[in-house]
N, C-alpha and C positions, 0 to 999 in steps of 0.2 A: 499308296502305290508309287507316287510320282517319288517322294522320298524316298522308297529304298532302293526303287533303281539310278536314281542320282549318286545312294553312297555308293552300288558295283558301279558307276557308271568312273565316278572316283575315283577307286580302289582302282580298277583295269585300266586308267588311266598311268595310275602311279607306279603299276606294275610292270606295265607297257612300256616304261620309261625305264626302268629299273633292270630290262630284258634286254634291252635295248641299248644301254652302257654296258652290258657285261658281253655284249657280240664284241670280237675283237675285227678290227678292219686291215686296212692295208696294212697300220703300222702297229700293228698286235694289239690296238685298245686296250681296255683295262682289262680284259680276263685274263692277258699276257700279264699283264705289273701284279694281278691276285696270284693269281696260280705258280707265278714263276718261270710260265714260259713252258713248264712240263707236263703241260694239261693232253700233249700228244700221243707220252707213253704210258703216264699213267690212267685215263681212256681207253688204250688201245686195247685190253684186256673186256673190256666189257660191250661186246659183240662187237666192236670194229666200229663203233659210236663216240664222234671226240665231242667234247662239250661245248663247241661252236653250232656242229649239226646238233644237237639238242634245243639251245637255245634257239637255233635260226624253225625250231619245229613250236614252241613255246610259243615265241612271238608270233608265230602265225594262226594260231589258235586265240591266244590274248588280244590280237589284231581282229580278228574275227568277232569276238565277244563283245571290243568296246566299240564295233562300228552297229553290231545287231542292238546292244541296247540302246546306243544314239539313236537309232531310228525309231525306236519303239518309243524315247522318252519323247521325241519328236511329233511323231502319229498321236499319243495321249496329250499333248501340251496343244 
């Protein structure tokens, strides 16, 4: 039990991170240098949803999962 929530404990770690470099910030982060910078208009077609607000919905959910199983491996350990 302790092993497999070590490896989501991993995994939502790494993805966490991974969520987390593709938010672009003040100075457009990386999702500006992938996308080109035109992630605004080609987005804007798909209910008015850009790919910054998706991810910043992502991380919040991923956030959520890797704090709930730390605690859980935490409580069993």
């Amino acid at each position: 039990m302790v092993i497999a929530l070590s490896i989501i404990h991993m995994l939502s770690a790494l993805f966490l991170i991974a969520v987390i470099l593709f938010q672009s910030g003040k100075s457009a982060g990386l999702s500006g240098a992938l996308t080109g910078g035109s992630s605004d208009t080609f987005m804007a077609k798909n209910k008015g949803r850009s790919l910054d607000a998706r991810l910043a919905k992502i991380t919040k959910w991923v956030a959520i999962a890797f704090a709930l199983v730390t605690l859980v491996i935490n409580l069993i350990i």
